[in-house]
N, C-alpha and C positions, 0 to 999 in steps of 0.2 A: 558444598561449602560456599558461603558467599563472600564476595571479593570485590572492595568498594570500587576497585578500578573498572572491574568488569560490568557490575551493576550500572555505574556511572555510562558506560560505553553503551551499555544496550538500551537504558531510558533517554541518549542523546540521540543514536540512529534510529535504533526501531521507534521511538514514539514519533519521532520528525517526519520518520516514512510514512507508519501507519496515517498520521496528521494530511501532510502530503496528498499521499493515494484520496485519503477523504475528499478532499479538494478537487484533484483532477477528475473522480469520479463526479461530482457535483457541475462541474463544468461539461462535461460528456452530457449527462442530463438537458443541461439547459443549452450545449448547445445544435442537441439532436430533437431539441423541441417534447420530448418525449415524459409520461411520468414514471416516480417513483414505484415500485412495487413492491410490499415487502411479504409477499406468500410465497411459502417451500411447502410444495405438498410433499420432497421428498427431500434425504437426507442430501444435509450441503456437505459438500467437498472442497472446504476453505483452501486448501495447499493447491488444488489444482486450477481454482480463479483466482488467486496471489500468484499464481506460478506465471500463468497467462497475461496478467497485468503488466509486473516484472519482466516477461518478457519484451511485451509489447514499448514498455516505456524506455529497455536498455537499447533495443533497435530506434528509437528516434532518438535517443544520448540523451535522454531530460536530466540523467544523474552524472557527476564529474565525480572523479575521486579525487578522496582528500586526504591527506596524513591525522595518523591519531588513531 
């Protein structure tokens, strides 16, 4: 069932993240000198390179909690 508050809550954090991540990855890139690649010879495992990022970004505090 959908629930505009709920809806509302997850297109204001998870698109800001996903947005976010975009960015800090982009910056990783350019500033590891290094390119882009976008070949998977094998199947991705999106939950466990989210998981890893997320972790990586909780241990330097890039995110603050907020109310709401």
């Amino acid at each position: 069932m959908l629930i505009l508050e709920n809806d509302r809550y997850h297109w204001m954090v998870y698109a800001s993240q996903v947005m976010t991540s975009k960015v800090v990855r982009q910056h990783i890139y350019e500033d590891m000198n290094v390119m882009e690649y976008y070949q998977h010879s094998s199947t991705i495992k999106v939950d466990i390179d989210v998981w890893n990022i997320m972790e990586a970004l909780l241990q330097e505090r890039v995110f603050t909690q907020t109310s709401g």
